[in-house]
C-alpha positions in Angstrom: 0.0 0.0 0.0 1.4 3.2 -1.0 2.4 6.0 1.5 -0.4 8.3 0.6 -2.8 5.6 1.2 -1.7 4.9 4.3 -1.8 8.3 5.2 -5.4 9.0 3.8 -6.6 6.4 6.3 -4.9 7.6 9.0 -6.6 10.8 8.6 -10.3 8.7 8.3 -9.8 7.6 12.1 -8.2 10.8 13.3 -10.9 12.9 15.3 -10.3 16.4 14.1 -11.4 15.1 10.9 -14.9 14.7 12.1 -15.0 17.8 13.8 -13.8 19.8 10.4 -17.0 17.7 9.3 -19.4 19.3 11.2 -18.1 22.3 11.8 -18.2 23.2 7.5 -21.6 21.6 7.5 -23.2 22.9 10.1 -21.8 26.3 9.4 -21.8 26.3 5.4 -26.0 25.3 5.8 -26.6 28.1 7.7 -25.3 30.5 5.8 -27.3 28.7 2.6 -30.3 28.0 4.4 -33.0 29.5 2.1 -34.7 27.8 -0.3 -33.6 29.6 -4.2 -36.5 30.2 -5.1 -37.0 32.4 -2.8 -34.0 34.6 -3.4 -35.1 37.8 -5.8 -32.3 38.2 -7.7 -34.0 34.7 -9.7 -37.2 36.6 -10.1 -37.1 38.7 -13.4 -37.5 41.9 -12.5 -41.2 43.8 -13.1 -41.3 47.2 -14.5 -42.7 49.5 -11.5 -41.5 47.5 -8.6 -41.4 49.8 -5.5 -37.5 48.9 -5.8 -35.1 46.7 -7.4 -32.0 46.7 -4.3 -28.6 48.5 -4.1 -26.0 48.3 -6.2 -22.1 49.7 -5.3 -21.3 52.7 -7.4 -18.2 54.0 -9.0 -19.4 57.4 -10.6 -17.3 60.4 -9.0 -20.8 62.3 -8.7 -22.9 59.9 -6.7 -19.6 59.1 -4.3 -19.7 62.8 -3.5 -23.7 63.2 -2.8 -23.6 60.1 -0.6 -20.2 60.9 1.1 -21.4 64.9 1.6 -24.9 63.7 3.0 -23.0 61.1 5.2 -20.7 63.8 6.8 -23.5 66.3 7.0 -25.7 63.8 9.2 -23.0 62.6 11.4 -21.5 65.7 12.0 -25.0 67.2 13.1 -25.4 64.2 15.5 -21.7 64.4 16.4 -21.1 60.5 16.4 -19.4 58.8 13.2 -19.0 55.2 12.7 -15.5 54.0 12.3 -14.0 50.5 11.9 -9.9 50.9 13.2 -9.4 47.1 12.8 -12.4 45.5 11.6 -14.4 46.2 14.9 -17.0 49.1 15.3 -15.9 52.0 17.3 -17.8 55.3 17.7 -16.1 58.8 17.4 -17.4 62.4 19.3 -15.7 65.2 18.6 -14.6 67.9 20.4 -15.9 71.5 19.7 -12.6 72.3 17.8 -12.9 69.4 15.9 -16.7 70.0 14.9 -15.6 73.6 14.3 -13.0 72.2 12.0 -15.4 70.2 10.5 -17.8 72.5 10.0 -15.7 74.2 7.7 -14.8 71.4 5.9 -18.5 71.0 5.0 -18.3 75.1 4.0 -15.7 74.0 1.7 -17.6 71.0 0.5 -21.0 72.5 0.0 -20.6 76.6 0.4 -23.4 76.7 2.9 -22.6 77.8 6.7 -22.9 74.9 9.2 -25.5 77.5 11.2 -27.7 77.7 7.7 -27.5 74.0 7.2 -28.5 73.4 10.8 -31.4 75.9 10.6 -33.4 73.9 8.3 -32.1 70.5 8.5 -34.8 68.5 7.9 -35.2 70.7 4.1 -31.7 70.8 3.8 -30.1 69.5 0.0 -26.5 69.8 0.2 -25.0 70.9 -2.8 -21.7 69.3 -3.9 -19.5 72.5 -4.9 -16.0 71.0 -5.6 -14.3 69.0 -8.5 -13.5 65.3 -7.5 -9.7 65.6 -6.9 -10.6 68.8 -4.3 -13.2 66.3 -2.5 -10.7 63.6 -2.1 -8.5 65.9 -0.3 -11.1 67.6 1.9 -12.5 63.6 2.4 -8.8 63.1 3.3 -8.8 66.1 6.2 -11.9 64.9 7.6 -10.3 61.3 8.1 -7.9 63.2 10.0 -9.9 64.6 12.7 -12.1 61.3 12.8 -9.3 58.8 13.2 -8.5 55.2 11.1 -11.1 53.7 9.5 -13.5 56.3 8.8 -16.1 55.9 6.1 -15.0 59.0 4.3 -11.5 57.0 3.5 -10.9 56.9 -0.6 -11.4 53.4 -0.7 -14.3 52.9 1.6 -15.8 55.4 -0.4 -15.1 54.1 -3.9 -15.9 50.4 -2.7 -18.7 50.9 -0.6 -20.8 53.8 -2.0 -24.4 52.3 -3.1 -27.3 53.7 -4.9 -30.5 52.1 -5.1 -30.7 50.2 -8.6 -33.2 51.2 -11.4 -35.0 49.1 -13.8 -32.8 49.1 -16.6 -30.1 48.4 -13.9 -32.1 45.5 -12.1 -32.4 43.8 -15.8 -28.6 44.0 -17.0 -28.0 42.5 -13.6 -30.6 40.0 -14.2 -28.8 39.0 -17.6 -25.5 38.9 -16.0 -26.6 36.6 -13.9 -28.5 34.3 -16.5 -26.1 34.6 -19.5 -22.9 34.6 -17.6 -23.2 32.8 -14.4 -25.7 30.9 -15.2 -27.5 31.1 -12.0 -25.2 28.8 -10.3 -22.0 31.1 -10.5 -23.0 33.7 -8.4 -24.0 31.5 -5.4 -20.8 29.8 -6.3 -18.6 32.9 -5.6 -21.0 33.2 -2.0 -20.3 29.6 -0.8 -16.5 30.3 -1.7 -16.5 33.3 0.0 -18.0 31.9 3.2 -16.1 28.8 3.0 -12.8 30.6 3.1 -13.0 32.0 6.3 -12.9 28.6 7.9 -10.2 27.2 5.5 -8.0 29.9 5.8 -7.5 28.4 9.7 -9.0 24.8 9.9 -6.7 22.9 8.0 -3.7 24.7 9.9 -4.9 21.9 12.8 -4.5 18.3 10.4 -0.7 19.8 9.5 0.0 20.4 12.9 -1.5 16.9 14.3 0.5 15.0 11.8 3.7 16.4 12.3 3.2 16.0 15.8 2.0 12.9 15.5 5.2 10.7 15.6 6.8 12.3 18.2 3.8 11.3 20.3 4.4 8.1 19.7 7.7 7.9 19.5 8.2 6.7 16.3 11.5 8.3 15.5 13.9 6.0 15.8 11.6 3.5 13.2 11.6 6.5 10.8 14.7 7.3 10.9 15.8 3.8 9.8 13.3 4.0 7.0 15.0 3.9 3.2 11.8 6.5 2.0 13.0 9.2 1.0 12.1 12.4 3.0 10.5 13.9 0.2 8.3 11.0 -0.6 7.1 10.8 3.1 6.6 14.9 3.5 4.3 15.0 0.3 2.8 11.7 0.6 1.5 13.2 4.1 0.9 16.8 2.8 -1.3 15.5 -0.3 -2.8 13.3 1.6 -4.2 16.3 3.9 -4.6 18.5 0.9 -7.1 15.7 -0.6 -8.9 15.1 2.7 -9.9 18.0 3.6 -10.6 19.3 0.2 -13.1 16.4 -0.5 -15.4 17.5 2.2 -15.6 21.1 0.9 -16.2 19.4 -2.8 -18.9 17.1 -1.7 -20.8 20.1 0.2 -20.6 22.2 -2.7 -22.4 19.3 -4.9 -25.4 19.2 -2.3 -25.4 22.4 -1.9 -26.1 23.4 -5.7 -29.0 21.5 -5.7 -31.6 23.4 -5.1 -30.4 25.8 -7.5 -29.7 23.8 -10.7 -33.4 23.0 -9.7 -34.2 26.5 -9.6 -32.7 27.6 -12.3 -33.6 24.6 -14.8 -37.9 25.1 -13.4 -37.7 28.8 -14.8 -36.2 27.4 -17.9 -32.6 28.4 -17.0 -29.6 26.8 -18.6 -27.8 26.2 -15.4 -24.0 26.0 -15.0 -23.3 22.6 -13.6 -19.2 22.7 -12.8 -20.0 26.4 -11.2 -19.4 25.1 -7.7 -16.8 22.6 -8.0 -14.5 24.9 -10.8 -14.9 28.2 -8.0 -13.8 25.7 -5.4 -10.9 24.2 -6.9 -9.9 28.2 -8.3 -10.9 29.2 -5.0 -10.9 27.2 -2.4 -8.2 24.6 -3.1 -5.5 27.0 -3.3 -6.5 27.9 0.4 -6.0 24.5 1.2 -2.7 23.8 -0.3 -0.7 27.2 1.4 -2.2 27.3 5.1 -1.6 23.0 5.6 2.1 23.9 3.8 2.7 26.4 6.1 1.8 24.0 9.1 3.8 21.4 8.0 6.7 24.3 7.6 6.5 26.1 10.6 5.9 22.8 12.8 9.0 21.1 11.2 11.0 23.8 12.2 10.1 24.1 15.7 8.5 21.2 16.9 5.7 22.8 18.6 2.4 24.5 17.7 3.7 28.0 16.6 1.8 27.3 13.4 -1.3 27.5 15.0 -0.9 31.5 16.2 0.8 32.3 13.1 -2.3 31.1 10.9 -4.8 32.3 13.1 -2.9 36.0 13.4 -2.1 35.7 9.4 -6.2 34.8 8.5 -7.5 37.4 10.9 -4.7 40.3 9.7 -6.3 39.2 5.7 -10.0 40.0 6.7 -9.3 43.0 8.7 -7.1 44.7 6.1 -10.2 44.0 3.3 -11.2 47.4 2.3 -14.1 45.5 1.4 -15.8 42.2 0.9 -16.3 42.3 -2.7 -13.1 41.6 -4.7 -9.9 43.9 -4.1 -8.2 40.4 -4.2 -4.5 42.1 -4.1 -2.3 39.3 -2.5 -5.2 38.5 0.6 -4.8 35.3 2.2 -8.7 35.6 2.7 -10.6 36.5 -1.1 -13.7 37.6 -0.5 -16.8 38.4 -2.6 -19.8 38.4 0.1 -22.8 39.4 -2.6 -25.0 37.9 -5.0 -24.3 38.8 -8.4 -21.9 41.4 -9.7 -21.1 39.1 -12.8 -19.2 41.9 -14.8 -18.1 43.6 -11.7 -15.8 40.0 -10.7 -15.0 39.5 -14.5 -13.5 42.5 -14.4 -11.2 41.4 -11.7 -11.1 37.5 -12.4 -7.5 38.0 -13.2 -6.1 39.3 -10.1 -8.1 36.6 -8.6 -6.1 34.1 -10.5 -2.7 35.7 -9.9 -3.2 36.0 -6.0 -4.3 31.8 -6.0 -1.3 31.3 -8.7 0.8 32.9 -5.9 -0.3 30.8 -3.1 0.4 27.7 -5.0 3.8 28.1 -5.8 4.3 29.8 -2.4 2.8 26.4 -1.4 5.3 24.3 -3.1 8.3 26.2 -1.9 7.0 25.7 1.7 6.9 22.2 1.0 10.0 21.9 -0.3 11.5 24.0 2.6 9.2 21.0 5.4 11.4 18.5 2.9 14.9 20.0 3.6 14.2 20.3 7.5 13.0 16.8 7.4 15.6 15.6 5.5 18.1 16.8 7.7 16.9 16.3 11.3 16.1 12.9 9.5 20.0 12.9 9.2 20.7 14.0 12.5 18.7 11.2 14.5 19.3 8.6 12.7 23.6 9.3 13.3 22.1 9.6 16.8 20.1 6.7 16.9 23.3 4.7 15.3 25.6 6.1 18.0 22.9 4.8 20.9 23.1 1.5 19.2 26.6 1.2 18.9 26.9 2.0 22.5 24.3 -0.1 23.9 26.1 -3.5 22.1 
């Protein structure tokens, strides 16, 4: 029986393979616990609807009118939502700070803060600067509210939404039908909620494996073994890889279900490899460089440093996501939490491919690196385990 074999069933009677189980079940079914039918963005949309939902915005115009109006309300209230790390955090201001900001919205708008606070409730704040000049008074209202403000470039230019119109509810309709054929856009959900929990599960099998012989004292039989290091390293890494990716596979199969179902009763053409080609793009990749770096990092120090590392690496990804729709960049953690936005992630498919390119040669270096330290504290016992020998005849 070969090595990776052996290795696969090892894994089948290993507890923490269980618990990864239920854990993505339990919490991938939750988060895909409606039935699609019921989900609107299915439903054509009707001419007259009282609305059609939000879409994210990148016209220079709309920015400013949301951005000003933002400003305008929080500064009257004086409390402004911020998010330093990820977390919510409210900001007050002290009267030279509302002064200052007060005449930031002068700049903004040309109106006195006194005017606009006479008639509030009436009050249409014009927009009275070019683009470039709003950035930079955006940028000096940052300043007095502290790190991450909603009036941050950025947040602004990835978060701005306007409510869709008809003609903009149907070209997302068709986007959804002709190019991800239903199943494609709840693809890209289930990857994005599914990386979350591979971006620190698997760090656990790599770590348990590693570990695993020294627990039971196996070193002196490996040692002695004629495998080559580098056939026993990947036969245990693929062996993980493949494990804990089947799970995520399978899940993704039942999951689509219902909406192949959906799709094909309302005489859609559904796109049957959706889920398991975004997982293997998506998800696999994830796979592949968090259990090489547990195999890395717990070669080289014996211990469970791999565990905080992961966990401080995933959680650093999400919190640095100026948003959760695309901005791939080099992220640990992709993430693209909406329905839809067909021509809005073709646009960016590419980066998404580079940044899981990355991750998979960075991946194999890793492993080649869990190789070499094998290979040589393979070296090192075994002359040890010779010299015990020796002196015990």
């Amino acid at each position: 029986m070969s090595l990776f074999s052996k290795e696969c069933k090892q894994i089948l009677k290993s507890l923490i393979f269980y618990i990864f189980i239920v854990i993505f079940v339990l919490y991938i079914t939750t988060q895909f616990g409606g039935d699609a039918e019921d989900i609107n963005l299915i439903n054509k949309p009707e001419a007259g609807q009282e609305e059609y939902g939000y879409k994210i915005t990148d016209n220079p115009e709309e920015i400013m009118d949301y951005a000003v109006n933002g400003i305008i309300y929080e500064t009257y209230i004086n409390s402004y939502s911020t998010y330093p790390f990820g977390f919510y955090k409210e900001i007050k201001l002290n009267e030279n700070e509302l002064q200052d900001m007060e005449e930031l919205i002068y700049r903004l708008t040309g109106d006195k803060w006194d005017d606009i606070v006479s008639d509030y409730d009436n009050y249409i704040p014009p927009v009275k600067t070019e683009y470039s000049e709003f950035l930079e008074i955006m940028a000096d209202a940052c300043e007095i509210i502290g790190k991450g403000s909603s009036y941050e470039k950025e947040e602004m230019e990835n978060h701005t939404t306007v409510p869709m119109t008809y003609e903009d509810a149907m070209e997302e309709y068709e986007s959804m039908i002709n190019k991800d054929h239903v199943t494609g856009t709840y693809a890209r959900l289930f990857c994005d909620y599914a990386v979350i929990l591979l971006a620190i599960i698997p760090v656990f099998f790599g770590v348990t494996r590693c570990l695993r012989d020294r627990r039971a004292k196996a070193e002196g039989v490996i040692f002695s073994k004629s495998v080559s290091s580098a056939k026993i390293i990947i036969s245990r890494y693929m062996a993980n890889v493949v494990m804990i990716f089947l799970p995520v596979l399978i899940t993704a199969l039942i999951i689509q279900i219902p909406y192949i179902y959906s799709a094909e009763a309302a005489g859609i053409s559904a796109d049957y490899m959706a889920f398991i080609r975004y997982s293997v793009i998506w998800l696999l990749p994830e796979i592949m460089i968090v259990t090489a770096l547990s195999f890395a990092v717990t070669e080289l120090t014996g211990g469970i440093w791999a565990i905080f590392i992961q966990f401080v690496w995933a959680f650093a990804s999400m919190l640095s996501s100026s948003t959760l729709v695309g901005d791939f960049g080099l992220k640990l953690v992709v993430r693209w939490n909406t329905l839809g936005g067909a021509d809005s992630y073709l646009r960016q498919v590419n980066d998404l491919y580079i940044n899981r390119a990355f991750y998979v040669g960075l991946s194999v270096v890793l492993v080649a690196v869990s190789i070499l330290i094998y290979s040589v504290k393979r070296k090192k016992g075994a002359a040890e385990h010779g010299k015990i020998r020796k002196s015990g005849n």
